[in-house]
N, C-alpha and C positions, 0 to 999 in steps of 0.2 A: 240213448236211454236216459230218463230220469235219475237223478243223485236222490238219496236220502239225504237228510240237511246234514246229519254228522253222522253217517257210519260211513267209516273209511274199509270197502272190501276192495281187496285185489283186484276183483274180478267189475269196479265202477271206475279204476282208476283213467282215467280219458286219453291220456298219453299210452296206454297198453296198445302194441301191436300183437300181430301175431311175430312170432319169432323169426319166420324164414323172412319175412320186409324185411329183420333189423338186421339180418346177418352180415358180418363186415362184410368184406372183400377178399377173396380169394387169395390174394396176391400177397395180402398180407403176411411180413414174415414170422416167423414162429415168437422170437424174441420181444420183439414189438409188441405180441397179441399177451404175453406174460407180463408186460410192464405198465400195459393197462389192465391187466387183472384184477378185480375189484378186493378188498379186504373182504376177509372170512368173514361168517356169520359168530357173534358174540353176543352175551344180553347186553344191553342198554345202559349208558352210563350215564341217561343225560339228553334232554337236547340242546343245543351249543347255538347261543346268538350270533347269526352273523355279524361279518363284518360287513364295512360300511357299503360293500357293491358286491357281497358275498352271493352265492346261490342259493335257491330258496332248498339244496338238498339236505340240509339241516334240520329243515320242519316239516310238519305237515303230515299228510297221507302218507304218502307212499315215497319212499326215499331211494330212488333210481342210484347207483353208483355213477351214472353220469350227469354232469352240474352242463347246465345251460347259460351262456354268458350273456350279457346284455348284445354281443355282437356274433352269437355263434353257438353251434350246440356239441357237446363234447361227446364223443361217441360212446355207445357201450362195449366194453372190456368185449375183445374179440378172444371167442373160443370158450368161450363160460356160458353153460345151457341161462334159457330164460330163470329157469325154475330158482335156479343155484343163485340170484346174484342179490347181492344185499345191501344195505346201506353202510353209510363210514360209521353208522353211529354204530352197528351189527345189529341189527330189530330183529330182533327174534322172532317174530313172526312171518320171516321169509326161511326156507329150509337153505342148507350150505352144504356142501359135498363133505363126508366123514373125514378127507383128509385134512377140510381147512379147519373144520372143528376140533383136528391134535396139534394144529400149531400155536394154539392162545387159550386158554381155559380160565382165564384171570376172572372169578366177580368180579361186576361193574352192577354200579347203584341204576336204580331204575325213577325218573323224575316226570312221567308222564302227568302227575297230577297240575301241573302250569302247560305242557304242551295241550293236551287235549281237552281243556275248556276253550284256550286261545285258538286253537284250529276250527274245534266246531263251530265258535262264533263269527269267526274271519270266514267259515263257511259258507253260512249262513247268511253275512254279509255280501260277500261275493255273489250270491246267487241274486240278492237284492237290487245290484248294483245292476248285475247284469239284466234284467229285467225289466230296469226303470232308468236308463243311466241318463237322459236329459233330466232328470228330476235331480238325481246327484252330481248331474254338472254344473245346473243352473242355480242350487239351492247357496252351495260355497258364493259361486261370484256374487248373487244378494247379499249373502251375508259380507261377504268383503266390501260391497257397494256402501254399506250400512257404515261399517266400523271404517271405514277408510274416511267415512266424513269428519271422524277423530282428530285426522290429520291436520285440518283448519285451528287446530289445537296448537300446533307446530310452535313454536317460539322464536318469533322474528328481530324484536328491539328488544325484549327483556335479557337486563342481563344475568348472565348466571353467577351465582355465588362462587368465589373460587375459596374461600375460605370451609363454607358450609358443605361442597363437595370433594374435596380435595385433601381434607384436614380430617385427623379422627374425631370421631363424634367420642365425647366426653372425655375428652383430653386434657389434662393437669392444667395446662395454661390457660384452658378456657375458664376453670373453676378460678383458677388466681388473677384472671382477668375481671373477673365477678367481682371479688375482692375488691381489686383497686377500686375498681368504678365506684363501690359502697364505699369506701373509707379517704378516697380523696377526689379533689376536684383540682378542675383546668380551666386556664382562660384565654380562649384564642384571639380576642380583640382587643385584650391591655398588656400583658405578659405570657406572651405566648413562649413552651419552653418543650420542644420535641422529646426529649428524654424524660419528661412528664406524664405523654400523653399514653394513653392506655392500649388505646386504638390507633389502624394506621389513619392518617391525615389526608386530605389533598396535598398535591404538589407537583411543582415542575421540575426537572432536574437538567440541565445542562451542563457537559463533559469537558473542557476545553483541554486540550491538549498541545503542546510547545510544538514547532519542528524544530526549534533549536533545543542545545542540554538545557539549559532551564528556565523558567518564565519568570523567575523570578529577576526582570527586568523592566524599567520604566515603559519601553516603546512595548513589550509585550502585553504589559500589566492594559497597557494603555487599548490595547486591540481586546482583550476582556472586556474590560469597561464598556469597550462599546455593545459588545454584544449584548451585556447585562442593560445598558441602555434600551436598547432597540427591543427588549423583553418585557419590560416594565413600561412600557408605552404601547405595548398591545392593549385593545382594548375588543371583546367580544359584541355581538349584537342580543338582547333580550329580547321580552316581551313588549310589545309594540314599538319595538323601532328605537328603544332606552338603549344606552350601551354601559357597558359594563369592563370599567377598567381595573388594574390591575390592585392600584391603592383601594378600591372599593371592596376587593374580596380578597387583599392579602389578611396574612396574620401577624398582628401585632405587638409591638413590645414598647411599653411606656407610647403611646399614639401614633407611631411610627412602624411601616411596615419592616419587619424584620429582615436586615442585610441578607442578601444572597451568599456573601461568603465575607468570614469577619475580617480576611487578610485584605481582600481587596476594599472592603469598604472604609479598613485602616488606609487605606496608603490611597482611596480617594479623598480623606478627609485630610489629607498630609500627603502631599506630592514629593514632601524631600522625605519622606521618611527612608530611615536607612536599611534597606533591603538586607544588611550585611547581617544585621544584628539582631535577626527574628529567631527566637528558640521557638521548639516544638517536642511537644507536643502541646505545651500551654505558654501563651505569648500573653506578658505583660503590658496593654496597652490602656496610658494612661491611668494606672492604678488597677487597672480592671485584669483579673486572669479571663483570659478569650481562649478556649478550647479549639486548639486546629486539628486534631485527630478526626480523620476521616474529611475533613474539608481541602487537606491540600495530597495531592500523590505524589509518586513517582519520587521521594523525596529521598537526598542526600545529607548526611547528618555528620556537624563537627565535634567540636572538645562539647564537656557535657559541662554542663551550669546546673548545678544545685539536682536537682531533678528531670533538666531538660538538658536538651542539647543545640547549640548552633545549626539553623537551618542553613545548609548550604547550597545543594540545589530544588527544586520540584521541578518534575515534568508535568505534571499536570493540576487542572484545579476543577472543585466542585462548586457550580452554582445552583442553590436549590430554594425554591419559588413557594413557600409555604403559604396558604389557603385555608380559609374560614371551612370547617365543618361539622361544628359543633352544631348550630341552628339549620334547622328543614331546607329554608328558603337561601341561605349563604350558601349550602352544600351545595344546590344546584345551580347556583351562578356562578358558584367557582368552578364546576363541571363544564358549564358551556365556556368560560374564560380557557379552561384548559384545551377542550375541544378544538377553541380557534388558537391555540396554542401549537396546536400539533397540526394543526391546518397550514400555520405559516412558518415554522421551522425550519421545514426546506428551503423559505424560499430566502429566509434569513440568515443562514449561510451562503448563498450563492449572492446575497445582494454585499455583502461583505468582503464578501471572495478575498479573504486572508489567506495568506502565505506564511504568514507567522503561525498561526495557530490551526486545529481543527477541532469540530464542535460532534459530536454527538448527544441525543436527547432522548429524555424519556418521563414517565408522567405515572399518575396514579391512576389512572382507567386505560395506560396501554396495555395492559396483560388484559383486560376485558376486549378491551376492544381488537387486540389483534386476535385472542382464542376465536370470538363469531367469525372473524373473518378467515380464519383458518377452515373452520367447518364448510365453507363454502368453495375450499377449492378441491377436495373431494368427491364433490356431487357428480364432474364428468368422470371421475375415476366410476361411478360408479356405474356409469353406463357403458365404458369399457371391461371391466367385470361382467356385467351380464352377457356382454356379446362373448365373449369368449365361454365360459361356460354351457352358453347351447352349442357355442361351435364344439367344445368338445365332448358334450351331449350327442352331438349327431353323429362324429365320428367314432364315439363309442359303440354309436345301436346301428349304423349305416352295417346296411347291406345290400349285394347287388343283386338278391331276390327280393322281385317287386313284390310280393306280398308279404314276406316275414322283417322286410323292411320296415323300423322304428323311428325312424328320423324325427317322421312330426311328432309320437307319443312324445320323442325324449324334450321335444325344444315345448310339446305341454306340461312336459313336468320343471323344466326349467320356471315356464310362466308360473305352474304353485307353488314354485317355493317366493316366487314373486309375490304373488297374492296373499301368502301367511305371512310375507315380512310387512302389506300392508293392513291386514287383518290386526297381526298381534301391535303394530305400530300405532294403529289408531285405536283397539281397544285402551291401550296403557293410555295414552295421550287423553281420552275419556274417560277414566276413572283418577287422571288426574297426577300420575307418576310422570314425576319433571324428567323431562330431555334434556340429557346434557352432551359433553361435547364428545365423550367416550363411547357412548353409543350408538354415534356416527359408525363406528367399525362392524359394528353388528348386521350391519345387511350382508359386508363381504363374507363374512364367516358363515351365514345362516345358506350365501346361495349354493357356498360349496359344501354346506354339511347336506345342505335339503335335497341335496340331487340325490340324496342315496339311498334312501328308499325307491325312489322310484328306477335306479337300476335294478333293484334287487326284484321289483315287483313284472318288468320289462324281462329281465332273466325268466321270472316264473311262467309269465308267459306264452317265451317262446320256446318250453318244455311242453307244452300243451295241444292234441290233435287239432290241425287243422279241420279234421271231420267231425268235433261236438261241436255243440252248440254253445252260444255266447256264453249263456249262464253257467255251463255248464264248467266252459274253460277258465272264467273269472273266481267261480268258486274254489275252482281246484289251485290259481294262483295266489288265492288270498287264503287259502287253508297250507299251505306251503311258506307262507312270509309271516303269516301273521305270528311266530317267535321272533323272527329276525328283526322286524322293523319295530317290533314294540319293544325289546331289550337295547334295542338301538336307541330309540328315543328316552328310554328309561335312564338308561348312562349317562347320557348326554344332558336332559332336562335336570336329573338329579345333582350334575357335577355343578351346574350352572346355578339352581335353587341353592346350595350349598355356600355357594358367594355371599347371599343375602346376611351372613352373619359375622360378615366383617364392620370393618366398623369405619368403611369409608363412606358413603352415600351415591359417588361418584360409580363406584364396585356395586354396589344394594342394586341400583337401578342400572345396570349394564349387565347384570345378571336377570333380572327381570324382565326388561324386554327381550335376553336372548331367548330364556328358556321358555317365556309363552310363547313367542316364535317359531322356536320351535315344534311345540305341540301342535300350535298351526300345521307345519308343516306336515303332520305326523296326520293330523286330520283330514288335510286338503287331498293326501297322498291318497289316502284308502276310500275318499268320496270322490271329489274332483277328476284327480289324477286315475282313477278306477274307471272311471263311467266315459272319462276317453278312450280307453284302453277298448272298454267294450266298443264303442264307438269306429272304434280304428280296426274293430276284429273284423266289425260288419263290413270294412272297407276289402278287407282280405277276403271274404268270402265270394265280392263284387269281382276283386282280380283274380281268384282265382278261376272264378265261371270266366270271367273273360278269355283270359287264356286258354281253358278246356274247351271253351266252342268258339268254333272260328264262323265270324261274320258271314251275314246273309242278308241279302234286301230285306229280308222280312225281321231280322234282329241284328240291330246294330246299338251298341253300347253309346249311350249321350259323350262326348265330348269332357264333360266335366268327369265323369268316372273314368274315361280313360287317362286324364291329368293328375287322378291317384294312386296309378296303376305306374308308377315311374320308383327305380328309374330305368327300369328295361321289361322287356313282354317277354320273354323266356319263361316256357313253363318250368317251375322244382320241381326237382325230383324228392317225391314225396316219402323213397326210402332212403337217400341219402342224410347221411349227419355232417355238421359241419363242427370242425373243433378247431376254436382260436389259436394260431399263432403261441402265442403269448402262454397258454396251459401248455402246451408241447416244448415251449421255451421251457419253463419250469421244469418240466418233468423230464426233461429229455438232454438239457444241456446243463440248468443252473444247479439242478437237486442232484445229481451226482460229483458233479464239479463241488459244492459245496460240502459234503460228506467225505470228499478226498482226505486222507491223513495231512497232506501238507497244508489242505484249505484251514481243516480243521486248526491246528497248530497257528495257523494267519491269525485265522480270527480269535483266538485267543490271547494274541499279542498284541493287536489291534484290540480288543475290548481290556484288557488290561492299560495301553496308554491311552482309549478314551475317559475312565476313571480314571486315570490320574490326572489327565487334565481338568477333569467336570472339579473333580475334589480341589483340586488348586484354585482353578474361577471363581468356587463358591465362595472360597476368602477373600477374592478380589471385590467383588461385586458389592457395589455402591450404594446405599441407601438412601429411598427420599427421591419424591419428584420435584425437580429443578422446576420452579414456576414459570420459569424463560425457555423453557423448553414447551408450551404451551402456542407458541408463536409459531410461526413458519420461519425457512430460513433465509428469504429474501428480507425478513420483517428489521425495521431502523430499529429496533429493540434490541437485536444481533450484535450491531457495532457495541455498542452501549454497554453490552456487557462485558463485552468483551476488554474496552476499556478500563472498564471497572474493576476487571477483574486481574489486570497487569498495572494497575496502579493505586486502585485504593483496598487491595484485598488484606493488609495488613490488620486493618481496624475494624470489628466487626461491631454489634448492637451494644447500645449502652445500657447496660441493666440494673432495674431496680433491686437493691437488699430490702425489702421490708422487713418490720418488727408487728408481726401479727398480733401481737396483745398488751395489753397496757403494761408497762414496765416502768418502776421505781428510777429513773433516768438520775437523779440527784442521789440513788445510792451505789459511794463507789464500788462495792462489788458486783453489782449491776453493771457497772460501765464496765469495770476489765473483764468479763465473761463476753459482753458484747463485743468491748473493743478486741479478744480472742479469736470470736467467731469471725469480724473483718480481716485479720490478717491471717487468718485460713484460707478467705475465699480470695482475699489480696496475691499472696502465695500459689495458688491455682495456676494449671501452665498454663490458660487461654482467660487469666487476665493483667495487665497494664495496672500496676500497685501502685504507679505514682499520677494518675487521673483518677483517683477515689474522690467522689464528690459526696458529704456527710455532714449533715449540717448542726449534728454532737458535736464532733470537733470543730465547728467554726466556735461553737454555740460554747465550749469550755473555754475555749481560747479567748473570748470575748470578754467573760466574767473574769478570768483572771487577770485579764488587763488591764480591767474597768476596778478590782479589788475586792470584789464579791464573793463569797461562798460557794461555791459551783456546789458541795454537798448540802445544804438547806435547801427544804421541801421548798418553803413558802420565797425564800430569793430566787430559785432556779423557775418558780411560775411566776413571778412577778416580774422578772427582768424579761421574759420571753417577749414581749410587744415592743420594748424598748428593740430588739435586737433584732425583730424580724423590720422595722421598719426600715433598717441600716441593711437588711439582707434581705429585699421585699419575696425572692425566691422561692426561697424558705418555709413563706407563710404556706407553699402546695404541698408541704413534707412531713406538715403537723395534723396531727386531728387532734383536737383539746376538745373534750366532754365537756358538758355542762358544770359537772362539778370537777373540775380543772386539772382532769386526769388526761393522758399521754393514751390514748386506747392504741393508739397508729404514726410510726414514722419509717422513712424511708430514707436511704440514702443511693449510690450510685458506682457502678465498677464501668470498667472502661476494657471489652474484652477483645481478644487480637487472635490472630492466627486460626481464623473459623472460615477460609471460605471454602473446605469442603466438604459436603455432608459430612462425611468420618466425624471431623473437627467440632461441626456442630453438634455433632450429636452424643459425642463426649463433654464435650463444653456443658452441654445439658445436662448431663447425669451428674459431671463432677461436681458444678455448682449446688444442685439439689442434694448431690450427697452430703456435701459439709453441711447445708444448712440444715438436714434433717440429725447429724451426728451432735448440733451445737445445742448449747444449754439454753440459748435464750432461742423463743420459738420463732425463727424466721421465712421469708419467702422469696425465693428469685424471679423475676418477672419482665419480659419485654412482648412487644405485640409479636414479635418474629417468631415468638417461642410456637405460637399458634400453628406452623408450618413448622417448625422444628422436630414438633413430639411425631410428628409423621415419620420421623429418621425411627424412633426408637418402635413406633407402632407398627408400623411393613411387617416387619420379621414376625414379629408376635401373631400378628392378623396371619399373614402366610404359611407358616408352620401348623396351628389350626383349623384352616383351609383348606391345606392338604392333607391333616391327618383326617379330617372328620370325610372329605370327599374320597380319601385312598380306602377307607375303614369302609364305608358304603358300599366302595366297587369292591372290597372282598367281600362282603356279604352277598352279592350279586353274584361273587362268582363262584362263591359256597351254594350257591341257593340255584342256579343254572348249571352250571361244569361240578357236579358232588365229586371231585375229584383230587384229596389233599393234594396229590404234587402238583397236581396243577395249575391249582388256586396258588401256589406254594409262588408256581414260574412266572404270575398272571402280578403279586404281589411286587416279587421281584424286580419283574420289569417297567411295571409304576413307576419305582423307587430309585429306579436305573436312568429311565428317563427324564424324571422330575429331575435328580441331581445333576446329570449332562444338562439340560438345556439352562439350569440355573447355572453352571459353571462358564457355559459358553458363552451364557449373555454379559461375562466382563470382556473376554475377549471382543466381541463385537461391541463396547461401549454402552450398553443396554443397565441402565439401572432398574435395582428392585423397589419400584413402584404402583402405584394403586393400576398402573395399566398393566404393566409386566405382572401383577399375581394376579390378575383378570387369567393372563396365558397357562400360567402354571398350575391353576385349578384343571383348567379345558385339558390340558396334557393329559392329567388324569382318565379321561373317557376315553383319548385317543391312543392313552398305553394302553388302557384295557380293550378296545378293541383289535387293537393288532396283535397282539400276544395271548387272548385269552382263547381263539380261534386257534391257533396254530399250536399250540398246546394241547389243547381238549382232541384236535384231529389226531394228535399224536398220540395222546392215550389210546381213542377210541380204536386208532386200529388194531388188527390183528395182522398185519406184515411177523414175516418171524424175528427179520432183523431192525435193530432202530434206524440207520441208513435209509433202510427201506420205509420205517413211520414217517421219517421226514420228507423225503421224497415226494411220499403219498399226498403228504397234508399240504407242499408246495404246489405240488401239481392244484389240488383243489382248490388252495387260497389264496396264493402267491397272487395272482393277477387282480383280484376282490382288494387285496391289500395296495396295491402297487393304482390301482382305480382309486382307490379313496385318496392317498395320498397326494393325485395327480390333482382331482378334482377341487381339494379343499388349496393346494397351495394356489391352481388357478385364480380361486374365489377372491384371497390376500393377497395374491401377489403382486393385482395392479398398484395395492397400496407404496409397494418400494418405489414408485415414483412420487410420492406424496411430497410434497415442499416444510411438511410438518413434522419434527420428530413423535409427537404423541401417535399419527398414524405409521410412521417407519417401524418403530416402535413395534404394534400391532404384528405388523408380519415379521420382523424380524425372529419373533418369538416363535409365531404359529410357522413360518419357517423350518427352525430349529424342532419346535415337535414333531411336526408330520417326517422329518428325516429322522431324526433318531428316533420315534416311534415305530417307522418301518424298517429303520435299518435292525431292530432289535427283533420285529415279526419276522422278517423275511432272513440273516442273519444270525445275528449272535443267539436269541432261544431259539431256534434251528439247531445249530450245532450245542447249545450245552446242552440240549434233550439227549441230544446222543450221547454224551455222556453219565445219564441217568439211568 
């Protein structure tokens, strides 16, 4: 019979049999037939979004008490006339025996105004599809064909910004980087002076490390030198066959490229020089104070001299290779000089092959240059991910009746979520939104979320008579899904849109390509993925006749139809039902087992010390992404750090004090408010008081030596050129106006005990504190700060991320579940989950970074999924006992839940073999939610329902 396009009567519904087909089995025993007994009839509280491979018996037409799995069909409640049986939701417009009507009388709100525009038009649609389905198979892959040409878009040598993606956008440091640039200047080919520069540099860095206690030895100093030799005689190749050596794009100081390390290029300019008698952190050489902080490690310290102390031993020493990059054309020949830098490195150690020492190296474009390379060793992962999720696609839908058999729909719905990832990949890549390296994860995540519509839509259909017709079963599958799959994609697109207002760029655009992706997928599902389905119906109609008529010379099935007809020729028995394993697991073993008093009592003790652990991690947990965590872990970056980090981690960035406005510098109250605010920030526990670099104090000290007035206007401007000539340094620390006013000067702190996030990110705050507490208007500044205010920005960014994304899904589930307590459970268990997997991720080393609050928004959609289902089933029923509402709502969800789970950790989980922490990373997260997500659906709101 013909459907009307949207009147849903009983009497069109396409899965109606007559009753005596569907009647169990005789044999069945009494108890069994009561524990599938459907819930009473109730009004309507709602229809309820499924979960991510839930049943379409939530929406739609006609809401059967029995859910059809992607791999099985759950029978109807044995011993309950036709007439009597109702939905979980209780639709009132099926009649209920007067006894089930005295066990629940509860009002419940009625929300039909979102289900049935959605049903009529998924009706509607359905009956389209079915009717035309090569039109809606072929029209997606054109359009894919189209936008996939996007892809050519891809980004192959450009490199990516790691500052502009990785860094908050409008971040303190950036505006006081502004600053400097306007109010001072630098000169890398006459006086080049690192702690000057605004910006990071070019440069080489070479690690040497003793194997004896200390290097501070002739024959070791001597195995250095060589190395430092053999570096400075590299020479790159250029543009036409020019080479390009190392004095041509170093950076200079008075004509001379700037010493690699000031100790050694003492004691090469002086071979007896007395090793005994080097202080540190500032070593007097030849009249000259030479800063060793930060250029020697591993260091052992004597009796203390003045301000310093006897250097006694170092294990280690810094050589570092600074490069022209102020000008276009120097930038990029010192790029290629570094390029063959890190080309021959390896081999300059092994040509060496010291026993004294060992070398480690690293450069200014290796954190670019190993991220591209990182993204490329996921690509086979990513073809290991797909194959597994159709494999467990097919053995979701596999079945060993050859015609209700799913296999190939499900490995076609695998291909569209393939197809939306490159649909939404190349549209973005067309409209011009940069790829970067975080959206590399985005295929794994999309294949395992995208498969679930199309369980849910493979469920619906194999609820549907094998004796209507195409259109007639496709409309009734998509007037049945069409709440589930659109509140699905709702949550999930909205959690991911909701990113875009962080203030990473890296996060902006990893949320944008998930969530049109998404939608993709949500589009491909109901055209694509539909018009197969019809497609595959027509294949069942083919086995079925096969099967009904047994061959004759005069009719024989082609060859090719009987290789659809797999994987066996047994006719179905067309009134048998088949029910999953897995729901009869639930309802039969795990849902009373779980309502047990003792289970009960477990899991309260067990959710009581997973909070307490989640609440303890969340104080562990580390802020700020490590930019060396950017690399893989075979990468020569690794040692390097490592190094680094046991031997020079004492000494961190040298930072500027600026004086932001012109200041009376010759009046002494001026100087002691200033000189105040210095020995505040002096005082500070992360900085080193006796490396203050300030060139007032040189600049007083001077005048009073020389017998001058330090307080006169007109001696204190007139002696200045005199004095910067004697300190040519100087002259980068002055801005003198026209009319010979002070607008700008800076001076210098020397800051320690930063190397970890915590560290630096208190260093930050502290330092900005005092200068904003102090009388004279000052600025702290270094280029590191650039990546620093990330420490302080995460939390801010994430905490807002989640509120604004957690507030949504309550509205969602005000506006779908009209149900306070339930919204109440649904809230809860957001809030449940978010802080578990935030707490767990210090346990697993997992810092809160612009990738990690990628996860923690997503968590979002996937606590509401889990919990807002299993909650709403519990309201909805009318069992008399709650033992008995949980029960129910396991039996119907439990496997939908436990399905999603399975699918999405598939999607991430090849990532745990990623060589890259940024992709480990990725699943370890989405790990961590998909578990505690379901452990709180299937679990913990399980059992605290029961106590509501």
């Amino acid at each position: 019979m013909s459907l009307p396009p949207c009147k849903v009567a009983p009497e069109a519904w396409p899965e109606a049999e007559a009753p005596a087909e569907r009647e169990p089995p005789a044999e069945e025993p009494e108890p069994r037939s009561e524990a599938r007994r459907e819930p009473e009839a109730g009004p309507a509280s709602g229809p309820l979004p499924a979960s991510k491979h839930e049943s379409e018996q939530f929406f739609g037409g006609r809401q059967e008490p029995e859910m059809t799995w992607a791999s099985g069909q759950l029978p109807e409640p044995a011993g309950v006339p036709h007439s009597h049986l109702v939905s979980v939701r209780g639709d009132s417009s099926l009649p209920a025996s007067p006894s089930e009507n005295q066990v629940s009388e509860r009002p419940r709100c009625h929300t039909d105004f979102l289900e049935a525009p959605l049903s009529c038009l998924f009706r509607r649609l359905g009956c389209e599809v079915g009717a035309h389905p090569w039109i809606f198979l072929l029209v997606p892959m054109v359009l894919t064909a189209a936008l996939g040409t996007g892809l050519i878009y891809l980004p192959k040598d450009v490199e990516e910004n790691l500052e502009e993606q990785y860094t908050p956008i409008g971040s303190p440091a950036k505006a006081e980087r502004h600053f400097v640039q306007e109010r001072f200047t630098a000169n890398d080919s006459h006086r080049f002076s690192i702690s000057r520069k605004s910006t990071e540099v070019n440069f080489a860095c070479m690690l040497a490390v003793s194997n004896t206690t200390s290097l501070l030895e002739p024959a070791i100093l001597s195995e250095v030198s060589k190395v430092d030799d053999v570096i400075q005689d590299l020479y790159a190749m250029g543009e036409n066959g020019t080479q390009i050596h190392y004095n041509q794009v170093c950076a200079k100081h008075q004509g001379l490229c700037l010493p690699s390390n000031p100790l050694l290029y003492a004691w090469r300019m002086n071979r007896d020089l007395d090793l005994r008698n080097v202080t540190f952190p500032i070593y007097n050489h030849t009249g000259q104070p030479t800063y060793l902080a930060g250029t020697i490690g591993g260091t052992f310290l004597g009796e203390r001299m003045g301000m310093n102390q006897i250097l006694l031993e170092a294990k280690a020493v810094r050589l570092l290779y600074y490069l022209k990059t102020e000008d276009g054309e120097d930038n990029e020949r010192s790029k290629k000089w570094l390029t063959h830098f890190l080309n021959q490195s390896s081999n300059i150690e092994k040509s060496l092959a010291s026993k004294r020492i060992q070398v480690v190296y690293f450069t200014s474009i290796s954190r670019q240059l190993e991220l591209e390379a990182t993204l490329m060793t996921v690509i086979p992962l990513f073809h290991l991910a797909y194959l597994l999720i159709i494999l467990f696609a097919i053995l979701s839908c596999y079945r060993c009746d050859c015609v209700r058999n799913k296999m190939w729909a499900a490995t076609l719905g695998v291909i569209s979520a393939a197809l939306a990832v490159v649909s939404g990949f190349g549209l973005m890549l067309y409209i011009g939104v940069p790829f970067v390296i975080i959206v590399a994860n985005s295929p794994f995540l999309i294949l395992g979320v995208g498969v679930d519509d199309m369980f849910i839509m493979i469920s619906a259909w194999q609820k549907t008579s094998l004796m209507d017709n195409i259109k007639q079963r496709l409309s009734s599958v998509y007037s049945k899904v069409a709440v589930s799959i659109t509140i699905t994609t709702i949550t999930n697109v909205l959690v991911f849109y909701t990113g875009i207002m962080t203030s990473f760029r890296s996060v902006q655009y990893f949320c944008i390509y998930t969530g049109t992706t998404l939608l993709f997928c949500y589009f491909y599902n109901i055209t694509c993925f539909g018009a197969f389905m019809a497609l595959d119906g027509k294949r069942e109609v083919v086995c079925l006749c096969w099967l009904k008529k047994p061959e004759t010379p005069d009719q024989k099935c082609s060859s090719f139809k009987k290789s659809c007809c797999v994987p066996c020729d047994s006719l179905p028995d067309e009134q048998e039902t088949d029910v999953h394993p897995m729901n009869l697991f639930f309802r039969d073993y795990f849902g009373p087992f779980l309502t047990s008093t003792e289970s009960k009592f477990f899991v309260v003790l067990l959710y009581i010390l997973y909070i307490i652990s989640s609440m303890y991690g969340c104080f562990q947990v580390q802020e700020g992404l490590d930019l060396r965590n950017l690399a893989s872990d075979d990468s020569y970056i690794t040692p390097f750090f490592k190094v680094e980090e046991d031997y020079f981690s004492d000494y961190g960035p040298r930072v500027m004090v600026i004086v932001t406005e012109t200041l009376d510098y010759w009046d002494k109250d001026a100087r002691q408010k200033l000189e105040k605010c210095l020995a505040d920030l002096e005082n500070s526990d992360y900085v080193d008081k006796n490396v203050t670099e300030f060139w007032l104090r040189e600049y007083v000290q001077y005048m009073e030596n020389s017998g001058q007035d330090v307080n006169d206007k007109n001696t204190f401007i007139n002696s200045l050129p005199s004095f910067l000539t004697n300190f040519p340094l100087f002259m980068y620390d002055i801005n003198i106006s026209s009319s010979h006013e002070i607008i700008a000067s800076r001076g210098f702190n020397q800051t320690i005990g930063v190397s970890s996030s915590t560290n630096k990110k208190m260093m930050l705050f502290q330092l900005r504190s005092i200068t904003e507490k102090c009388e004279i208007p000052l600025m702290v500044y270094n280029p590191a700060f650039i990546y620093f205010d990330q420490f302080a920005a995460i939390l801010e960014n994430t905490v807002r991320n989640v509120i604004v994304a957690s507030s949504a899904m309550f509205i969602v589930s005000l506006l779908f579940i009209p149900h306070p307590l339930c919204s109440f459970w649904v809230t809860f268990a957001i809030a449940s989950v978010i802080v578990g997997v935030t707490g767990f991720m210090a346990f697993w080393n997992v810092n809160l970074d612009s990738i990690s609050m990628i996860n923690l928004v997503t968590c979002i959609g996937f606590s509401f999924d889990f919990s807002a289902h299993i909650s709403y089933a519990f309201f909805s029923s009318s069992k008399p006992s709650v033992n008995q509402k949980i029960i129910e709502a396991l039996y119907l969800l439990g496997y939908p839940v436990l399905q999603s789970t399975v699918s999405t950790v598939i999607g991430v989980g090849v990532l745990s073999a990623a060589k890259a922490y940024i992709f480990r990373t990725f699943f370890k997260i989405m790990f961590l939610v998909m578990v505690f997500g379901a452990a709180h659906g299937l679990i913990f709101i399980p059992v605290f329902l029961t106590f509501s």
